[in-house]
PAKOLPA-391565 format. One line per field, with one value per residue (C-alpha): residue number from 1; residue in three letters; z, y, x. Coordinates in Angstrom, 3 decimals, decimal comma. Layout:
% residues N
seq c(NUM; ...)
type c(Ala; ...)
Z c(Z; ...)
Y c(Y; ...)
X c(X; ...)
***
This chain:
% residues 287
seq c(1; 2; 3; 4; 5; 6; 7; 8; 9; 10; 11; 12; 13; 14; 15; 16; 17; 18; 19; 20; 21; 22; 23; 24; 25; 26; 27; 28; 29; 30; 31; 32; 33; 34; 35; 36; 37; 38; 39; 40; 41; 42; 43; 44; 45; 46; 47; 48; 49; 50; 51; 52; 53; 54; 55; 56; 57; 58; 59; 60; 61; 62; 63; 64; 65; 66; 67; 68; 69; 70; 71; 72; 73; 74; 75; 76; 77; 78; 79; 80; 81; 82; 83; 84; 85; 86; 87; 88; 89; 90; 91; 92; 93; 94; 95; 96; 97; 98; 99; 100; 101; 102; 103; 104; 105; 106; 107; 108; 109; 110; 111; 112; 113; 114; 115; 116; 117; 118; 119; 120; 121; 122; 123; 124; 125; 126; 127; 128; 129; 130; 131; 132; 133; 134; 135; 136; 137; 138; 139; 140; 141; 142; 143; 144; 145; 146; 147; 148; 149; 150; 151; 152; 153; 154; 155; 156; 157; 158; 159; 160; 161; 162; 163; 164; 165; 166; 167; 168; 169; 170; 171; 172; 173; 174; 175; 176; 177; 178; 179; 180; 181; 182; 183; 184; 185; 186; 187; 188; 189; 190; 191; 192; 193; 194; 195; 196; 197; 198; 199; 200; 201; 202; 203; 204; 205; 206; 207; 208; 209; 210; 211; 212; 213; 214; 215; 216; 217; 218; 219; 220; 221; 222; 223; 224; 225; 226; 227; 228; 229; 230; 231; 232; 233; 234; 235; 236; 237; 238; 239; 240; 241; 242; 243; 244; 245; 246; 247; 248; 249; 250; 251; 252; 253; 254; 255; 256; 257; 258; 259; 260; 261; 262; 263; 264; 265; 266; 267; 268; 269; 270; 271; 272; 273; 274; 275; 276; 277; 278; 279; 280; 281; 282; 283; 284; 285; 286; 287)
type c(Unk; Unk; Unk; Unk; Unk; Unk; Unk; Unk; Unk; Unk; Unk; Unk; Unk; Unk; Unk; Unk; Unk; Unk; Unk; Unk; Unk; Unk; Unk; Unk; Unk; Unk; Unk; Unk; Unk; Unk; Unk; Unk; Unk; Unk; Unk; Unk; Unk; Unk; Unk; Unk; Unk; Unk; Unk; Unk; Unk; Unk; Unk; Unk; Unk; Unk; Unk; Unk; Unk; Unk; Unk; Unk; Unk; Unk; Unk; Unk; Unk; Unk; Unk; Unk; Unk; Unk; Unk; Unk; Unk; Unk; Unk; Unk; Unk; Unk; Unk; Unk; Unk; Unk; Unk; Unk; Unk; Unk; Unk; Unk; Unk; Unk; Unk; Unk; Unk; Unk; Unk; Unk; Unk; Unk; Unk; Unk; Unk; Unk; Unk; Unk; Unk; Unk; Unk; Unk; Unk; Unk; Unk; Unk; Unk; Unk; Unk; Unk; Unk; Unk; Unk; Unk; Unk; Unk; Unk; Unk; Unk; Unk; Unk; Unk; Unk; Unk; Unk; Unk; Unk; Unk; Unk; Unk; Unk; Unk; Unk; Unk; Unk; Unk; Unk; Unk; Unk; Unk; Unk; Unk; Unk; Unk; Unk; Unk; Unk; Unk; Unk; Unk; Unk; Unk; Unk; Unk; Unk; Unk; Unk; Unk; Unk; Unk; Unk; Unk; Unk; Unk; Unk; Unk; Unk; Unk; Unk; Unk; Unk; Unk; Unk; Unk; Unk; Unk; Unk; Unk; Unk; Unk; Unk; Unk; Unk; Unk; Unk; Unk; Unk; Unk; Unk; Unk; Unk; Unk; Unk; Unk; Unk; Unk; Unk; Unk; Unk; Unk; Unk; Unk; Unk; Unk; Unk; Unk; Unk; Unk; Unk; Unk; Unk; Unk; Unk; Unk; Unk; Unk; Unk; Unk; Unk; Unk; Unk; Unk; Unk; Unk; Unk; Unk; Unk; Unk; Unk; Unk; Unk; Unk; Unk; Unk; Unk; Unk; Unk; Unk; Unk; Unk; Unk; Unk; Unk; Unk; Unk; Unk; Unk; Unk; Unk; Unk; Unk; Unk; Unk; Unk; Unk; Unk; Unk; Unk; Unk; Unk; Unk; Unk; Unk; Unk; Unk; Unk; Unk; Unk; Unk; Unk; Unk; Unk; Unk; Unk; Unk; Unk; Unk; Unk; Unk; Unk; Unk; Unk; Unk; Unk; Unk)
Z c(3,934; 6,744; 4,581; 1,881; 3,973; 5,487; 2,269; 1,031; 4,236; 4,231; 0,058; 1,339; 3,500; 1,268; -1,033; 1,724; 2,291; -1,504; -1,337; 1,289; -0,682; -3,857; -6,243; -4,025; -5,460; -3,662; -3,075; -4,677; -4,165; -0,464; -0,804; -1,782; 0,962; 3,440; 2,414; 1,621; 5,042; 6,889; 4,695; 5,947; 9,284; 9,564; 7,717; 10,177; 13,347; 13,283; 14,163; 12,006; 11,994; 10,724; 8,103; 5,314; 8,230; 8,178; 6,389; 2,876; 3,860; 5,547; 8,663; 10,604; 9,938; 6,066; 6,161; 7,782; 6,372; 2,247; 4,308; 5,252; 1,917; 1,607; 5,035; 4,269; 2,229; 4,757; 7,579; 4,664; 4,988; 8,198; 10,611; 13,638; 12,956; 13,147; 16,346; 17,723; 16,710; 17,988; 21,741; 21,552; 23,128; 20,086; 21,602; 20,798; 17,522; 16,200; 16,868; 15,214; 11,958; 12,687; 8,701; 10,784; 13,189; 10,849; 10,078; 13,785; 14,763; 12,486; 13,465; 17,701; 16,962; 14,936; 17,901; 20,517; 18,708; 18,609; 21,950; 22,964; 20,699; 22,075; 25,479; 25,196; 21,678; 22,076; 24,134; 21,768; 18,510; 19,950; 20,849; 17,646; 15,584; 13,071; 11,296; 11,258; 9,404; 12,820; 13,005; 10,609; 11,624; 15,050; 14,140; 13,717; 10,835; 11,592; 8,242; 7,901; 11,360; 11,868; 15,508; 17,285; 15,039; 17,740; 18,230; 15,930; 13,132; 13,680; 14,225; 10,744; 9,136; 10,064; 9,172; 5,212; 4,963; 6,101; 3,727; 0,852; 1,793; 1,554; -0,411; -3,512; -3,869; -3,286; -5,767; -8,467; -7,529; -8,376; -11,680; -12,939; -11,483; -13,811; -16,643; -17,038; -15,998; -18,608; -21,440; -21,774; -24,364; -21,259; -18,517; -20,331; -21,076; -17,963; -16,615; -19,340; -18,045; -14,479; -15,144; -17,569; -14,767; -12,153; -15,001; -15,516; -11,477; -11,216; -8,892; -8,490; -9,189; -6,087; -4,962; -4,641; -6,810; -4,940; -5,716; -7,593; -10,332; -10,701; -11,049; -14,086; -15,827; -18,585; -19,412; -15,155; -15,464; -18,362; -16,396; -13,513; -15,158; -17,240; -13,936; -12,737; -15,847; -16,179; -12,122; -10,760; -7,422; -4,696; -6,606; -3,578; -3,807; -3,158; -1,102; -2,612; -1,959; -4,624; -4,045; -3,892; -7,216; -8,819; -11,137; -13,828; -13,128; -15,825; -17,365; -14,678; -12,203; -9,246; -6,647; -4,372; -0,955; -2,331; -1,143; -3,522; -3,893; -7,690; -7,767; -10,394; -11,829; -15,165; -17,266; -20,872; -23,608; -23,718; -19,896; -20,433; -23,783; -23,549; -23,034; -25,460; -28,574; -27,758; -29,281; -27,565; -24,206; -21,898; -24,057; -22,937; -23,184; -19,958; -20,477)
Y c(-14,269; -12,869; -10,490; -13,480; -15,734; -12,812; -12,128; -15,752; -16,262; -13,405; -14,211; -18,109; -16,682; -13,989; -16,881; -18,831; -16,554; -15,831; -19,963; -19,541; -17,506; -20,088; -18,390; -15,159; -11,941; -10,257; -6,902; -7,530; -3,588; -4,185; -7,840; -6,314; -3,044; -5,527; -8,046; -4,956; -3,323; -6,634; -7,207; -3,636; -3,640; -7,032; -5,492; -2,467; -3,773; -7,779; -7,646; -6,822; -6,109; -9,553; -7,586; -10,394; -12,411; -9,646; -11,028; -9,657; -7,180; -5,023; -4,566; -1,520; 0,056; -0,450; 0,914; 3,941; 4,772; 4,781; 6,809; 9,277; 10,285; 13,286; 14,505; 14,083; 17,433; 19,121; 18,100; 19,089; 22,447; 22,721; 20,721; 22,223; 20,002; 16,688; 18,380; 18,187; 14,898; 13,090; 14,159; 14,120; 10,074; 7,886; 8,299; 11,810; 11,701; 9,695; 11,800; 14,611; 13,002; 8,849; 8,686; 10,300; 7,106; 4,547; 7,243; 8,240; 4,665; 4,111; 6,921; 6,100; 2,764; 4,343; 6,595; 3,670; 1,500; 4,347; 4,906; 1,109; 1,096; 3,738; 3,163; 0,189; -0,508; -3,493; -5,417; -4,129; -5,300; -8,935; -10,029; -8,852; -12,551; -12,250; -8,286; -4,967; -1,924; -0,277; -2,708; 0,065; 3,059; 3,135; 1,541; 4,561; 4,221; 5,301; 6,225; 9,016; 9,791; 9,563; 9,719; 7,573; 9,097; 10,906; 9,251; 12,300; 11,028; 7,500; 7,938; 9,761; 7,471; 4,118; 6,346; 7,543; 3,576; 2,323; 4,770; 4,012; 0,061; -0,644; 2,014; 2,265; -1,134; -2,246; -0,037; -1,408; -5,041; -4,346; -2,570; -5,735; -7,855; -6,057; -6,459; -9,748; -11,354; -8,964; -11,027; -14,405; -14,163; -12,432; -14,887; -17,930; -16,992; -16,145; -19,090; -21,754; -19,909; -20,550; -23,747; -24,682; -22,950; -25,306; -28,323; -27,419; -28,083; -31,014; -29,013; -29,836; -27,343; -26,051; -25,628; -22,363; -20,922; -18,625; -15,447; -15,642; -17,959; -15,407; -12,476; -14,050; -14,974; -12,152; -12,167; -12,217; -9,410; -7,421; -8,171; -6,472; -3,533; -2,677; -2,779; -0,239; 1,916; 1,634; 2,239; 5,556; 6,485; 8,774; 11,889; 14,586; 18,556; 18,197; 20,606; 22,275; 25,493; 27,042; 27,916; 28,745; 30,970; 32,329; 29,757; 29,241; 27,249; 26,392; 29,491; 31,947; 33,220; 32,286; 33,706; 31,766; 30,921; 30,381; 27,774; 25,326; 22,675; 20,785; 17,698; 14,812; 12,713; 10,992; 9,094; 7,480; 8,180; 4,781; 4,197; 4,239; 2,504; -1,305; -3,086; -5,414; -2,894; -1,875; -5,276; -4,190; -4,205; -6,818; -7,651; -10,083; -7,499; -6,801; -4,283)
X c(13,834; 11,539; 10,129; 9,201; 7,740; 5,691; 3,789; 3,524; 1,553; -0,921; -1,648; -2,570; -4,417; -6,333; -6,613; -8,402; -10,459; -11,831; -11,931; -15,203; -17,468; -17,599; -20,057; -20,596; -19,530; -16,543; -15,006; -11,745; -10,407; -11,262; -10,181; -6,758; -6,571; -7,226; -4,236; -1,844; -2,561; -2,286; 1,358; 2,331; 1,750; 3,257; 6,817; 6,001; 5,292; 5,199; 1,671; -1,656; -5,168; -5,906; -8,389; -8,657; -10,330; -13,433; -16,496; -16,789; -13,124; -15,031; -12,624; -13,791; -10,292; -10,543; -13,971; -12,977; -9,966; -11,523; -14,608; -11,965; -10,309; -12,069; -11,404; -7,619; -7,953; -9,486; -6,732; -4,169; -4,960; -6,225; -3,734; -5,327; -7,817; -6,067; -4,434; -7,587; -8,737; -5,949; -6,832; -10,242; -11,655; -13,157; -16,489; -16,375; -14,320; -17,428; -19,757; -17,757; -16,564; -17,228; -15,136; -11,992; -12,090; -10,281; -6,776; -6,867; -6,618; -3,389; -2,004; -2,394; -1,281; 1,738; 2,859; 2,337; 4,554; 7,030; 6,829; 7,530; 10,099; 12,220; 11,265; 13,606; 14,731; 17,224; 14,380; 11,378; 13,384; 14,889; 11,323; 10,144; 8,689; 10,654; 12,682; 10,345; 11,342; 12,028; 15,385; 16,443; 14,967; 16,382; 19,660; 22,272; 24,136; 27,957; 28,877; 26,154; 26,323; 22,392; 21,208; 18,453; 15,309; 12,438; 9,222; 7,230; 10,080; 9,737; 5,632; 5,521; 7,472; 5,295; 1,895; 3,772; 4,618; 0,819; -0,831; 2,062; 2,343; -1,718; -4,190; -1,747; -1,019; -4,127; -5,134; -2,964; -3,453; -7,538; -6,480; -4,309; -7,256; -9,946; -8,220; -6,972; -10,336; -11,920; -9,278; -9,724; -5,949; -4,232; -5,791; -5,082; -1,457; -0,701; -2,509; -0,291; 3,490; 2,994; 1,391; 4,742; 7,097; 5,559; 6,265; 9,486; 10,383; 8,315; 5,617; 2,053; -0,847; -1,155; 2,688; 4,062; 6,210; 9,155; 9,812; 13,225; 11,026; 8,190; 10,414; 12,203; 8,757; 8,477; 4,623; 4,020; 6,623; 4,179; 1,294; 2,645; 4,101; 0,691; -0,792; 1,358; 1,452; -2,863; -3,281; -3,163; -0,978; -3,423; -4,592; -3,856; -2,094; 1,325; 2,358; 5,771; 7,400; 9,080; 12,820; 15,771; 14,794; 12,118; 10,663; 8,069; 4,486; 2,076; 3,498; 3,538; 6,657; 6,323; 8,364; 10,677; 9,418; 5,793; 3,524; 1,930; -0,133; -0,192; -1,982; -0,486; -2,609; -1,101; -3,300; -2,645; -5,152; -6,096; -7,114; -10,675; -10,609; -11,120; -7,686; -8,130; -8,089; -4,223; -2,333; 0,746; -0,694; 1,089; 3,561; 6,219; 9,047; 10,598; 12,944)
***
């Protein structure tokens, strides 16, 4: 699988990189965002930023874009803004709001790619290294009758996968991370069933394990989803409007056609209690 071998290559080579800084502290949240947006852009656009390669993660790009979080809320209420932005030449976007720089810069490269790729989509896709997620945008699909998508469609979708692909996973990767270095119990199990996975197929230490072994592991499977159950996903309004009825919100009416913005951010108790004092935490049920 494209898509497989993909990955596997950009986690050697995030592991290479933590390799070079022996006893250094690193940045692993900004070890992760740059491996997650290098993985995304390769599934988006068979080409990447090569970010892991920046000295201690910092790639300008990933720099930017966690410096422009909080302007994110302002262009969510204020599109005009981002209108602007997106004309204006880098040189003067930096002086205005240098934090902006990084999400303009995804979001010109998103719109270039769209434009090569409709500009000649047969050519664009067969040269592509190896499948992109635009062999499936811009492929019709007969049975629902869908039409070649528009380049502010196709554009918006690349930008929603960049943002979804790289900050939240990141995120969750650097959760996991935390706590099963802060457990010596949870490292060393996990540790002992890939090392007896890895026995059980004759492999040596430092062989890869493929993906249809690791998914079947169950306490790699726990670890995973307590990682996704302890991380949070971006805490940002989402914009709703309330329709086709009337309809209740935090106890009030609301009236149809309203405009709203409720922000989800779902915590358990527990998050900020030390892991190890919840004995069922990464358990090795899977179901």
């Amino acid at each position: 699988m494209h898509y497989s071998s993909t990955l596997l290559r950009q986690v050697d080579h995030l592991i290479d990189e933590l390799k070079t800084y022996d006893n250094e502290p690193v940045n692993m949240h900004m070890a992760y965002r740059s491996a997650t947006l290098d993985i995304i852009m390769e599934y988006l656009f068979a080409r990447c930023y090569d970010a892991i390669s920046a000295r201690h993660f910092r790639n300008s790009t990933i720099v930017s874009l966690q410096e422009s979080l909080s302007t994110l809320f302002v262009l969510k209420h204020f599109p005009l803004v981002f209108t602007i932005l997106k004309i204006l030449p880098d040189w003067l976007v930096n002086k205005l709001d240098s934090s902006a720089k990084g999400f303009i810069r995804i979001v010109h490269t998103c719109e270039t790619h769209a434009n090569e790729v409709l500009s000649n989509p047969e050519e664009k896709l067969h040269n592509a290294s190896h499948e992109i997620v635009y062999h499936h945008l811009v492929t019709p699909d007969p049975a629902k009758r869908s039409e070649m998508p528009s380049k502010v469609r196709l554009s918006n979708e690349a930008s929603s996968l960049l943002n979804a692909g790289s900050d939240t996973v990141g995120g969750t990767c650097t959760t996991g991370t935390f706590y099963v270095l802060n457990d010596e119990r949870i490292l060393q199990r996990l540790r002992t069933e890939l090392d007896e996975a890895r026995k059980e197929r004759g492999m040596g230490v430092k062989e890869t394990l493929g993906f249809e072994v690791l998914e079947k592991l169950p306490y790699l499977t726990a670890v995973i989803k307590e990682s996704l159950r302890l991380a949070h996903g971006v805490v940002t309004p989402l914009p709703r409007v309330v329709g086709p009825e009337d309809s209740i919100v935090g106890g009030y009416k609301v009236p149809k056609g309203v405009s709203n913005h409720p922000c989800y951010l779902s915590c358990a108790h527990h998050f900020f209690s030390p892991i190890e004092r919840r004995s069922n935490l990464f358990s090795i049920h899977t179901q």
